[in-house]
C-alpha atoms as a printed R data frame, in Angstrom:
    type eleno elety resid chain resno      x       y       z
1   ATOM     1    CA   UNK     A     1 50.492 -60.325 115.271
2   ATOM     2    CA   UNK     A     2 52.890 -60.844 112.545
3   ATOM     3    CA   UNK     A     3 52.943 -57.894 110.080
4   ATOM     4    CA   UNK     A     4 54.551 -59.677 107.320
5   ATOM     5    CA   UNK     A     5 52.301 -59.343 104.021
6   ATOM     6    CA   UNK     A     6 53.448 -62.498 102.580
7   ATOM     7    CA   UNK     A     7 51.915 -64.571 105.635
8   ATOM     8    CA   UNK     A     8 48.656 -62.803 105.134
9   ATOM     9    CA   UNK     A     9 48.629 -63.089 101.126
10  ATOM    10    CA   UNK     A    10 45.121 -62.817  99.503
11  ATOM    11    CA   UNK     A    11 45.991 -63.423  96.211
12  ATOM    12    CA   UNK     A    12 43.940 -61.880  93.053
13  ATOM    13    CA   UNK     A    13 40.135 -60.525  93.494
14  ATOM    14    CA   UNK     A    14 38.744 -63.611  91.891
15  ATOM    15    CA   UNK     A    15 39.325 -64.814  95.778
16  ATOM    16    CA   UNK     A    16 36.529 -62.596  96.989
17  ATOM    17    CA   UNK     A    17 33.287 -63.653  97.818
18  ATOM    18    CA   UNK     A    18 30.705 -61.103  98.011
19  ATOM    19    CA   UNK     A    19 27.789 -60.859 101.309
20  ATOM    20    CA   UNK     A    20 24.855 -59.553 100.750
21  ATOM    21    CA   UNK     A    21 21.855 -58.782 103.560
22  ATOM    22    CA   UNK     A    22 18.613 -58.160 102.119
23  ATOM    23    CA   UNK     A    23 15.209 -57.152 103.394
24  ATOM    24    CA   UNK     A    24 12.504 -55.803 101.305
25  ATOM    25    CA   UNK     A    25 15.228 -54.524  99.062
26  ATOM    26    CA   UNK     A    26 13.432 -55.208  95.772
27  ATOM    27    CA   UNK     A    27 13.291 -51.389  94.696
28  ATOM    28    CA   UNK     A    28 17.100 -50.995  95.184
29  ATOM    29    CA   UNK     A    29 18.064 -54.243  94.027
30  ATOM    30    CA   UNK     A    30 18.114 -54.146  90.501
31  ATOM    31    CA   UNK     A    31 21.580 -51.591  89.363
32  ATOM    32    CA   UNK     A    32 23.524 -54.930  91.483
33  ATOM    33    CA   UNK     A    33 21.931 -57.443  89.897
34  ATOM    34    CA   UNK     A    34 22.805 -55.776  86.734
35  ATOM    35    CA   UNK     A    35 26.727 -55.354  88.112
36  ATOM    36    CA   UNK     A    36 26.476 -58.889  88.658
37  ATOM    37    CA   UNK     A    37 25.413 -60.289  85.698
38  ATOM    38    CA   UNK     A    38 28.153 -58.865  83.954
39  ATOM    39    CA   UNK     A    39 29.877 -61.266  81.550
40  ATOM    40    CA   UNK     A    40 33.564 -62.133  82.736
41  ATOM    41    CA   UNK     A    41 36.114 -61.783  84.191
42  ATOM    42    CA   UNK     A    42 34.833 -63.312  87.038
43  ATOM    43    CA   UNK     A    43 34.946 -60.886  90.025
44  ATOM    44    CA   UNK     A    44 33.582 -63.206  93.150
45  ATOM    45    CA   UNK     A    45 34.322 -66.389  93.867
46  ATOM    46    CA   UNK     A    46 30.805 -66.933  95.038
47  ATOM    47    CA   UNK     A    47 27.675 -64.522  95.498
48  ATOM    48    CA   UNK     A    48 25.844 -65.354  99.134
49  ATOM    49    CA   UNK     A    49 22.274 -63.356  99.719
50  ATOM    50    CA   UNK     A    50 20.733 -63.523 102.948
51  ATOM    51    CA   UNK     A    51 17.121 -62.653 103.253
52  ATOM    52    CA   UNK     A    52 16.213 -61.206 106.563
53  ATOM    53    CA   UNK     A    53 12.059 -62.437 105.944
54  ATOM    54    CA   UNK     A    54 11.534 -60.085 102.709
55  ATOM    55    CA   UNK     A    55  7.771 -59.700 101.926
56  ATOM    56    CA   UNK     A    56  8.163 -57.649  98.586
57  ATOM    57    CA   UNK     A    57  9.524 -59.813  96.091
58  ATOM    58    CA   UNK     A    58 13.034 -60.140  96.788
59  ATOM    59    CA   UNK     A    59 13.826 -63.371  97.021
60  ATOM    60    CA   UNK     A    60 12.235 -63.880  93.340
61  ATOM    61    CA   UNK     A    61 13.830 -60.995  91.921
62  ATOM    62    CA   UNK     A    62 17.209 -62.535  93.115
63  ATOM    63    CA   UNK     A    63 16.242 -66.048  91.778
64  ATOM    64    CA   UNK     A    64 15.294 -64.464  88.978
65  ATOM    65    CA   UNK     A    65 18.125 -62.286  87.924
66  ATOM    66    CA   UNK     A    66 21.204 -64.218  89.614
67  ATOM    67    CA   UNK     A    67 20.439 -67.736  89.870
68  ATOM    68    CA   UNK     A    68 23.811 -68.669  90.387
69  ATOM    69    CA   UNK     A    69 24.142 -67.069  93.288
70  ATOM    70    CA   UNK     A    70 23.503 -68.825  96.494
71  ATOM    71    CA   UNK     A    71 20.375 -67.467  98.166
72  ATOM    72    CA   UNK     A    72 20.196 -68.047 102.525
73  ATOM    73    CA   UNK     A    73 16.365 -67.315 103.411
74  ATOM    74    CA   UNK     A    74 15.381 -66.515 106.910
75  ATOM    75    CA   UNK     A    75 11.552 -66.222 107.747
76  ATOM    76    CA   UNK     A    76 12.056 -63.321 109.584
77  ATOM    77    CA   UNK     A    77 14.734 -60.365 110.019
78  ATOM    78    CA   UNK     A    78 16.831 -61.433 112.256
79  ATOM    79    CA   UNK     A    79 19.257 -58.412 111.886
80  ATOM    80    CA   UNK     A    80 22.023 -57.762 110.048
81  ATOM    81    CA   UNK     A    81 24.976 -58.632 111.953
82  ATOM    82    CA   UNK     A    82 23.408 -62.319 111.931
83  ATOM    83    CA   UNK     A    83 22.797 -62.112 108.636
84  ATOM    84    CA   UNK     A    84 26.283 -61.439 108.051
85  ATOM    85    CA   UNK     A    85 27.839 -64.090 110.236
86  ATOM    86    CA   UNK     A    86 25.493 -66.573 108.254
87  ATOM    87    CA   UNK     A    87 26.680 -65.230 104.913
88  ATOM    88    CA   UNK     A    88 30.057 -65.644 106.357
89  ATOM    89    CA   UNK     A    89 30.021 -69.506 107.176
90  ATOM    90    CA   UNK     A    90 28.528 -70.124 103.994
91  ATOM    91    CA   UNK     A    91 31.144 -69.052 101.853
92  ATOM    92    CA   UNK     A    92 34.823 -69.753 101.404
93  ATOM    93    CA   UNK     A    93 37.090 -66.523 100.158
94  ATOM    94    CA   UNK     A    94 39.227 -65.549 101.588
95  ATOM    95    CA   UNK     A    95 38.525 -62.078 101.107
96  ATOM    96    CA   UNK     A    96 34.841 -61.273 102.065
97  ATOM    97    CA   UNK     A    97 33.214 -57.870 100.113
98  ATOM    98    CA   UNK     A    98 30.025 -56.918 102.450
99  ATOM    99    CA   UNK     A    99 27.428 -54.388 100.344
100 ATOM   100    CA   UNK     A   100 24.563 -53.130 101.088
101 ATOM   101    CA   UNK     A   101 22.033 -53.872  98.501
102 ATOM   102    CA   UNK     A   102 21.661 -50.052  96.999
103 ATOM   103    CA   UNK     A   103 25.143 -49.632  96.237
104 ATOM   104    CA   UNK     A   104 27.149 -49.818  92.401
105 ATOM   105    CA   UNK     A   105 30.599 -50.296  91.978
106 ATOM   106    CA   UNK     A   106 32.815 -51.638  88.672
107 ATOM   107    CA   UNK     A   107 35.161 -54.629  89.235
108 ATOM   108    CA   UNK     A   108 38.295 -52.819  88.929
109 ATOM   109    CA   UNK     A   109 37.119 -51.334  92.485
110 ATOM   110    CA   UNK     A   110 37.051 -55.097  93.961
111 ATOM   111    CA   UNK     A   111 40.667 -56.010  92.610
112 ATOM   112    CA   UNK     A   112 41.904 -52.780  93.804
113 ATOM   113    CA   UNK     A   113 40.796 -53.084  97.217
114 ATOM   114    CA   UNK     A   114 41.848 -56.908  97.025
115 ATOM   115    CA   UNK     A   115 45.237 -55.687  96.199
116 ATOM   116    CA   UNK     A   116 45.388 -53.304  98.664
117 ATOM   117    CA   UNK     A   117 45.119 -55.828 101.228
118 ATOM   118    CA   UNK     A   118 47.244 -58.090 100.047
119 ATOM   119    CA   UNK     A   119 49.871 -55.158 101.032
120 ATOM   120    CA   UNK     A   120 48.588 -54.165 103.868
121 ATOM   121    CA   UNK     A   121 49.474 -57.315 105.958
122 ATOM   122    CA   UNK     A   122 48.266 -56.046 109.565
123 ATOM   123    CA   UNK     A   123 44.718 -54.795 107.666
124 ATOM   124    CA   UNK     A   124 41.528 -56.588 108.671
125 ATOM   125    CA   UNK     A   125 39.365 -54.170 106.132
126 ATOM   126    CA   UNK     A   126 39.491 -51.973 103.400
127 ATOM   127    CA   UNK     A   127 36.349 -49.640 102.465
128 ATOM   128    CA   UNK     A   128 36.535 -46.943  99.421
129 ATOM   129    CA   UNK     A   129 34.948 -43.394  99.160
130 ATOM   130    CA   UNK     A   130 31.224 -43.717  99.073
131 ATOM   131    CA   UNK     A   131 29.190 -41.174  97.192
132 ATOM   132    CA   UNK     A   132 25.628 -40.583  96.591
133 ATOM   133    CA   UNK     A   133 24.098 -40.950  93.235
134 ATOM   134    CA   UNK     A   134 24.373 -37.377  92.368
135 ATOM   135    CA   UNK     A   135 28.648 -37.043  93.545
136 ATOM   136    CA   UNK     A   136 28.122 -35.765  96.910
137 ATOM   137    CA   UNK     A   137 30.754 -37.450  99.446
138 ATOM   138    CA   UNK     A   138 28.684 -39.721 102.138
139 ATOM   139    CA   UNK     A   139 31.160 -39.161 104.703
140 ATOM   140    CA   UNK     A   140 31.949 -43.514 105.790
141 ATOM   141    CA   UNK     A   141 34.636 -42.731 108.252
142 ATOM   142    CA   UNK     A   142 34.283 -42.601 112.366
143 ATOM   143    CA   UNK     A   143 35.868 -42.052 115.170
144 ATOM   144    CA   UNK     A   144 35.106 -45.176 117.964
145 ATOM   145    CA   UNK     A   145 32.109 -43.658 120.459
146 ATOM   146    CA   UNK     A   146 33.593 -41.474 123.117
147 ATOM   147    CA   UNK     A   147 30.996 -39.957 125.788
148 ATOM   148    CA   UNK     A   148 31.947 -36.908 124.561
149 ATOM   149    CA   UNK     A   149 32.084 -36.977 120.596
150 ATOM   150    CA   UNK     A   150 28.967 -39.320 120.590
151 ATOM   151    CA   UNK     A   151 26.783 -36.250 121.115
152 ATOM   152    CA   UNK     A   152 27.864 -35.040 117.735
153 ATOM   153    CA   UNK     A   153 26.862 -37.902 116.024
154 ATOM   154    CA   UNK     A   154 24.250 -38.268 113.618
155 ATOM   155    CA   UNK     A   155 21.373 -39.598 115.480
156 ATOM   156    CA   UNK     A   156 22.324 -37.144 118.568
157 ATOM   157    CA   UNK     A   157 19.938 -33.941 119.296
158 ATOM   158    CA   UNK     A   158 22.776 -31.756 119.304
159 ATOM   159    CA   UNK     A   159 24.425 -33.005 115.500
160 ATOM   160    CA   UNK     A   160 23.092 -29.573 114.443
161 ATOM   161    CA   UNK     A   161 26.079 -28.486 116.530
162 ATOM   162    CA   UNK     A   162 28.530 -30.784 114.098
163 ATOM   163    CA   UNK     A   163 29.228 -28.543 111.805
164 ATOM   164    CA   UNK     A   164 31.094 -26.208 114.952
165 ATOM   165    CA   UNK     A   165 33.213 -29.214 116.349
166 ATOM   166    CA   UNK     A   166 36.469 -29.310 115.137
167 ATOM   167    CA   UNK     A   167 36.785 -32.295 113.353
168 ATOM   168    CA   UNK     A   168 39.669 -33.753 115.399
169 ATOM   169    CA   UNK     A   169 36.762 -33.753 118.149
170 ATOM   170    CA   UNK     A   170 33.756 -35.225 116.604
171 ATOM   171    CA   UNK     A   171 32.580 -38.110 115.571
172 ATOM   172    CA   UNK     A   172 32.135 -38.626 111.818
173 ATOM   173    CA   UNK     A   173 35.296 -37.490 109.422
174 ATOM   174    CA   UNK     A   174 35.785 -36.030 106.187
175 ATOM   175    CA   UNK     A   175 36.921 -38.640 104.324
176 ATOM   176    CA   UNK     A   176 41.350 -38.404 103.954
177 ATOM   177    CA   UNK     A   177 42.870 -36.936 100.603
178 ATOM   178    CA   UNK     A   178 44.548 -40.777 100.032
179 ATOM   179    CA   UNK     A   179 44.829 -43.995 101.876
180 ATOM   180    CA   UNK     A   180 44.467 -43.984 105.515
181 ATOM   181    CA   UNK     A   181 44.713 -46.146 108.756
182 ATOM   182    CA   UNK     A   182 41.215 -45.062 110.548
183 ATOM   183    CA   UNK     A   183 39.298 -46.452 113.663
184 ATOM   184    CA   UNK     A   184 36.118 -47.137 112.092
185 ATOM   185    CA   UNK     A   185 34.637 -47.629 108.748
186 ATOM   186    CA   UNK     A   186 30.977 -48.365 107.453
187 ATOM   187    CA   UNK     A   187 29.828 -51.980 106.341
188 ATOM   188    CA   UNK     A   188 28.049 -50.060 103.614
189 ATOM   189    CA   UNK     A   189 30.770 -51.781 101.305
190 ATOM   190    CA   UNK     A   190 33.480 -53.166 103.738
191 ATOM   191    CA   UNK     A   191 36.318 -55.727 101.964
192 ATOM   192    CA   UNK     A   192 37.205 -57.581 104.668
193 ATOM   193    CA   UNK     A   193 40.056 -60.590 105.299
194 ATOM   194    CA   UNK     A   194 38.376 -63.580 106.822
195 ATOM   195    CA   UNK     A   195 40.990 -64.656 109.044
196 ATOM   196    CA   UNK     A   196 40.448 -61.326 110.777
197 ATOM   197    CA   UNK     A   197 36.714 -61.765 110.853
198 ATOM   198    CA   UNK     A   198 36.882 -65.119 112.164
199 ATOM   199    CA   UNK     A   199 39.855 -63.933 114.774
200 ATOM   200    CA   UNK     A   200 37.086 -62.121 116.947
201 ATOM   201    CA   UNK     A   201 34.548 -64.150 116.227
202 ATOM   202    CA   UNK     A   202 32.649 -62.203 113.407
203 ATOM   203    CA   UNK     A   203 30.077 -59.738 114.242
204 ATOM   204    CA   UNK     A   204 28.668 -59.071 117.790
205 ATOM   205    CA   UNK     A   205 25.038 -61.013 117.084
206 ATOM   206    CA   UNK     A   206 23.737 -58.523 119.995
207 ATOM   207    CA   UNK     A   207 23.033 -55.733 117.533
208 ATOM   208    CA   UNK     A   208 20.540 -55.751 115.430
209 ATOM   209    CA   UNK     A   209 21.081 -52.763 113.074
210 ATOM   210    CA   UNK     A   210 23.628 -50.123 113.064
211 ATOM   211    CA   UNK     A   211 26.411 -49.750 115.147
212 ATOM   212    CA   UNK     A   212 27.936 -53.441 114.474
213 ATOM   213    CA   UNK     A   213 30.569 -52.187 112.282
214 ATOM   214    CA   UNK     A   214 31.954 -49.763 114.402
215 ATOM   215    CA   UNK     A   215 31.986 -52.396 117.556
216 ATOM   216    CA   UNK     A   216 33.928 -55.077 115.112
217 ATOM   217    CA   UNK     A   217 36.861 -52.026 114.095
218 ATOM   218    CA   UNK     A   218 36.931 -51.781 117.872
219 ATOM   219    CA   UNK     A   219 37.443 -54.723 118.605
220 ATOM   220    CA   UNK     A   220 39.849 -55.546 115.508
221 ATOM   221    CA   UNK     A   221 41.720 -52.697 116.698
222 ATOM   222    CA   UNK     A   222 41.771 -54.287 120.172
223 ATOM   223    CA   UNK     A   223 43.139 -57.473 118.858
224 ATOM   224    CA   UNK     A   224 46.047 -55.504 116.819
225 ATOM   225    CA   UNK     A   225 44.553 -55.083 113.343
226 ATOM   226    CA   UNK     A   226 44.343 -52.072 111.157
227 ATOM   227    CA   UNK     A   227 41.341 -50.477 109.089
228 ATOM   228    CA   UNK     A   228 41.886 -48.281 106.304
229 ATOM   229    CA   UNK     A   229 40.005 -46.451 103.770
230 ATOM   230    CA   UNK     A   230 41.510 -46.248 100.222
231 ATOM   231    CA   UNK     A   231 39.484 -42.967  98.871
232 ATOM   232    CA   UNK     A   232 41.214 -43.594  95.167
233 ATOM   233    CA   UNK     A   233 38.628 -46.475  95.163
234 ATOM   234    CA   UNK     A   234 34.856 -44.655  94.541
235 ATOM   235    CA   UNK     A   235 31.855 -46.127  95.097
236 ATOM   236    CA   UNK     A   236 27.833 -45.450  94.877
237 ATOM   237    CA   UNK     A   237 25.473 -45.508  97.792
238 ATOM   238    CA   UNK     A   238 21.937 -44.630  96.880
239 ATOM   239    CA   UNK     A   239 21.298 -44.005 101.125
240 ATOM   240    CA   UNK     A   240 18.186 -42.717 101.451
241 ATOM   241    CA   UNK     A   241 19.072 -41.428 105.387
242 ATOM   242    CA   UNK     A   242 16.346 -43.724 106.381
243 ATOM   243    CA   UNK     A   243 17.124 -43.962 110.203
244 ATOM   244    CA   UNK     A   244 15.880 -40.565 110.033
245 ATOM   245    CA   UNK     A   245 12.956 -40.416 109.089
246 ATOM   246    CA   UNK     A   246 12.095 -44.239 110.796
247 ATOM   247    CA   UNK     A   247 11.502 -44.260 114.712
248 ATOM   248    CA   UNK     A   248 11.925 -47.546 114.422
249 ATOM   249    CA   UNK     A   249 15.519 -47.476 112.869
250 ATOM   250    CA   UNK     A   250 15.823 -44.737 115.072
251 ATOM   251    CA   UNK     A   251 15.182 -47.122 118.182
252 ATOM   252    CA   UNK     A   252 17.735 -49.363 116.654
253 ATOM   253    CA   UNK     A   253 20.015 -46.534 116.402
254 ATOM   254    CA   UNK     A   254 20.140 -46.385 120.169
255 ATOM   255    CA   UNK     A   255 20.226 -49.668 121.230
256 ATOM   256    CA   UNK     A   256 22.840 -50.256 119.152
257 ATOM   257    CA   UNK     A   257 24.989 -47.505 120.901
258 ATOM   258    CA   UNK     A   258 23.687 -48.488 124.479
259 ATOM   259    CA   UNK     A   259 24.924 -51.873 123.892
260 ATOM   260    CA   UNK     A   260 28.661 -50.524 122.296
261 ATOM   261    CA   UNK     A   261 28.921 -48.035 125.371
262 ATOM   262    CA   UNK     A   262 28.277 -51.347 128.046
263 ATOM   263    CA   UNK     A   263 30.474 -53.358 126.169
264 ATOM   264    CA   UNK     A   264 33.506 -50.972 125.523
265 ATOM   265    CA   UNK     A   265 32.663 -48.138 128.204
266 ATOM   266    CA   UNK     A   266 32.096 -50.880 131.304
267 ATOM   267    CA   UNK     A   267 34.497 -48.958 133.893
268 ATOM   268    CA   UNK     A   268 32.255 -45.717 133.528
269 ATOM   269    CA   UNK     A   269 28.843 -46.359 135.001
270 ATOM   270    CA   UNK     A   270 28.130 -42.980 135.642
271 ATOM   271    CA   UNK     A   271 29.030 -41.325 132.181
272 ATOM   272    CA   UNK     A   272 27.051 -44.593 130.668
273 ATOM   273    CA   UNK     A   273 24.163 -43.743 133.069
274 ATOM   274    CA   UNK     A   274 24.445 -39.985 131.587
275 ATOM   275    CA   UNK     A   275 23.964 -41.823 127.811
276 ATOM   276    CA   UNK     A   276 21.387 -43.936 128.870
277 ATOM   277    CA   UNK     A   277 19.273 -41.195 130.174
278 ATOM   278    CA   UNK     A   278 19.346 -39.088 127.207
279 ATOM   279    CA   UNK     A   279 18.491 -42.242 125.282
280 ATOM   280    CA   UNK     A   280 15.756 -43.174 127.011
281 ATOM   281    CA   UNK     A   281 14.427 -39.904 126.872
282 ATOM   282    CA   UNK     A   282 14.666 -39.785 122.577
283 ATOM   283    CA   UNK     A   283 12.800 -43.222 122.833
284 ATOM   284    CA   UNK     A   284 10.034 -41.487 124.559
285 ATOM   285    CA   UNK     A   285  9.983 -38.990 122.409
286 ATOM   286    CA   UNK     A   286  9.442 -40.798 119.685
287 ATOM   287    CA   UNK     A   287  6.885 -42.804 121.327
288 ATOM   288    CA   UNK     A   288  4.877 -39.649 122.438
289 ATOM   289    CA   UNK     A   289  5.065 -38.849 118.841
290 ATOM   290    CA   UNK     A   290  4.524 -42.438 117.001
291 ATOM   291    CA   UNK     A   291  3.315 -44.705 119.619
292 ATOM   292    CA   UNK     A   292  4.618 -47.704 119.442
């Protein structure tokens, strides 16, 4: 790759445009809509929602509030990373700002990030400091899945024991003091460069939720690029921890991780086989508990 800034030149923040995935989002919707009916200046280039087959009034509310913005409408969920690769193709910018739809930010954040790409020439994506609605730091940061710090992630059994891992041996990280190269960020609110995107051919379309970010830094960092988060950039997630307390986003959860540890862990079948076994043991759980 060629490092040089000036090749890789973004240009102002009125260059972004923003991705948004959707899906029975109508109760967190509204604080965006109400960032992005703002009167100028213009912060996106173009505003792209993709519906993944909302049944609650979504699609109206969007219609409704931002009918500029260009609305993609899929009859059913087909999951976010393909949600995001259509959002993708249908927009031009060449800066792309993914956000979840529960998240606030002010339009100084966007140019900042913007700017900090533009001189950051090797960067395929930028993410600030997220924080919940009350201050708390939501911790956005990751180390790429190892078969020994994934058992300290979130979703593991053992994350109680988190708190006792040093932190250069888990899996999560407190977020850095000031702007860092990292291995993975969270899409949560991801500014990323499109020629990077488009250089590994966008998201893996083999997850369906969670997980997908983390496999794209991978495989940016595979191909060269850099991720950073800029922490002087602070932004508001209203995350309600919902994998938690869903067996179904649970179940996502771990396919998500089973597919990242066959695609990036292939030349360890027996430490995968070790993964797999515990995983397959939460999804009984849960079903002994939930049924299907």
């Amino acid at each position: 790759m060629n490092d040089s800034s000036q090749e890789h030149s973004v240009g102002p923040a009125g260059n972004v445009s923003l991705v948004v995935v959707t899906h029975n989002s109508a109760t967190v919707l509204s604080p965006m809509l109400e960032t992005l009916s703002l009167p100028e200046p213009r912060t996106f280039r173009e505003t792209v929602f993709v519906d993944n087959g909302s049944s609650d009034g979504t699609r109206d509310l969007i219609n409704e509030r931002l009918p500029q913005a260009r609305l993609i409408v899929n009859g059913l969920n087909r999951g976010f990373a393909t949600a995001v690769n259509q959002g993708v193709r249908d927009s031009s910018g060449q800066l792309i700002l993914l956000a979840n739809p529960d998240v606030r930010w002010s339009q100084e954040d966007v140019a900042v990030l913007a700017q900090f790409l533009d001189s950051h020439g090797t960067a395929a994506a930028v993410c600030p400091r997220l924080v919940y609605p009350k201050g708390g730091t939501q911790p956005s940061v990751r180390r790429f899945p190892t078969h020994a710090n994934i058992w300290f992630s979130r979703q593991s059994p053992l994350s109680v024991l988190s708190r006792m891992v040093p932190s250069r041996h888990g899996y999560t990280l407190p977020d850095p003091s000031g702007p860092s190269c990292v291995e993975g960020i969270a899409a949560t609110f991801m500014l990323i460069r499109r020629e990077a995107f488009l250089a590994v051919g966008g998201m893996d379309e083999g997850y369906f939720l969670y997980v997908e970010d983390t496999d794209l830094c991978k495989r940016w960092h595979d191909a060269g690029y850099e991720v950073w988060i800029d922490p002087r950039v602070v932004v508001t997630h209203d995350w309600q921890g919902g994998s938690g307390k869903n067996p179904g986003l649970r179940r996502h959860h771990r396919d998500g991780v089973r597919r990242y540890f066959r695609t990036h862990h292939a030349d360890k079948p027996l430490r995968n086989a070790l993964i797999e076994g515990l995983l397959h043991l939460m999804d009984w759980w849960d079903h002994l508990r939930y049924g299907r």
